[in-house]
N, C-alpha and C positions, 0 to 999 in steps of 0.2 A: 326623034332623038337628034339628028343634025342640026335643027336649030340651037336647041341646047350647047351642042358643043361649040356650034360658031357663037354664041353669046361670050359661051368661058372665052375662051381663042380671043373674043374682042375686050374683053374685062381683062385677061393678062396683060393685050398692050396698049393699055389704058396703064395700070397698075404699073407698067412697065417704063412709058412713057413719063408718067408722074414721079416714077423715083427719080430716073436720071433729071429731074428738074428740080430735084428738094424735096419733093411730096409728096408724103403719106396718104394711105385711102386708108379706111377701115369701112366695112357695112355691116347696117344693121336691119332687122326685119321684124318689125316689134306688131304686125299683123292685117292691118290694112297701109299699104301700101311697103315702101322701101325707104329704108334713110342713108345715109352717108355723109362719112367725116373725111374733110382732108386738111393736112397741116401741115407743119414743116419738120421736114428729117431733123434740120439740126437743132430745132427746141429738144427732140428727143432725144439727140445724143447727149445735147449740156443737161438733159433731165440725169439721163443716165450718167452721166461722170459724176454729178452731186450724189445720187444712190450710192455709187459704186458697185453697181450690176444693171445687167441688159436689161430691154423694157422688149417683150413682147407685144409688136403694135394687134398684132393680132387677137390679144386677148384684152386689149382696152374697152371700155367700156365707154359709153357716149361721153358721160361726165366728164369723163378724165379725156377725153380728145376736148374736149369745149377747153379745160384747163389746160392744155397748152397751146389754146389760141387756134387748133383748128377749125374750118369753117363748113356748115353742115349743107347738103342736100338733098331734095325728096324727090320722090319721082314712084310712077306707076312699075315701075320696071329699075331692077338691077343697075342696068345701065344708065339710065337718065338719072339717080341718084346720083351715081361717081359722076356722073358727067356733069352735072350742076355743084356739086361740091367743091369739084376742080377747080373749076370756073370760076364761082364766091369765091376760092382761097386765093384763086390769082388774081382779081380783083383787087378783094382784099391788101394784098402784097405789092396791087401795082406790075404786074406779071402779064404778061398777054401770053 
């Protein structure tokens, strides 16, 4: 069970680390292996001012992170999903 929590523990400051830079994670687990999306905070907020209500990143779905241009990652594990998503989005972006 402690590895499990140091995973979460290190997936928060990932997640945590990524906001304070512009960027969104979402993950997904569609059955052999792991995915993940990372994109930018502020495409979601100008999503959101156009709706005129909040966007639950958490309840996005892959497609709809592809639609505002975030960038996907796989990996055997939780981790190297965000961690490779990250990475493509700052790339991507030009971001180190």
């Amino acid at each position: 069970m402690p590895k499990k929590s140091g995973v979460r523990s290190e997936l928060r400051k990932f997640y945590k680390r990524a906001w304070k830079d512009g960027i969104f994670v979402c993950e997904f687990c569609p059955g052999n292996g792991y995915l993940a999306a990372a994109g930018s905070v502020k495409r979601v907020e100008a999503m959101e001012k156009r709706l005129g209500h909040e966007i639950d990143i958490a309840k996005l779905t892959i497609a709809q992170c592809m639609d505002l241009g975030a960038s996907p990652g796989h990996g055997s594990s939780r981790r190297k999903a965000c961690l490779e998503a990250i990475a493509n989005h700052r790339k991507t972006r030009g971001q180190k």
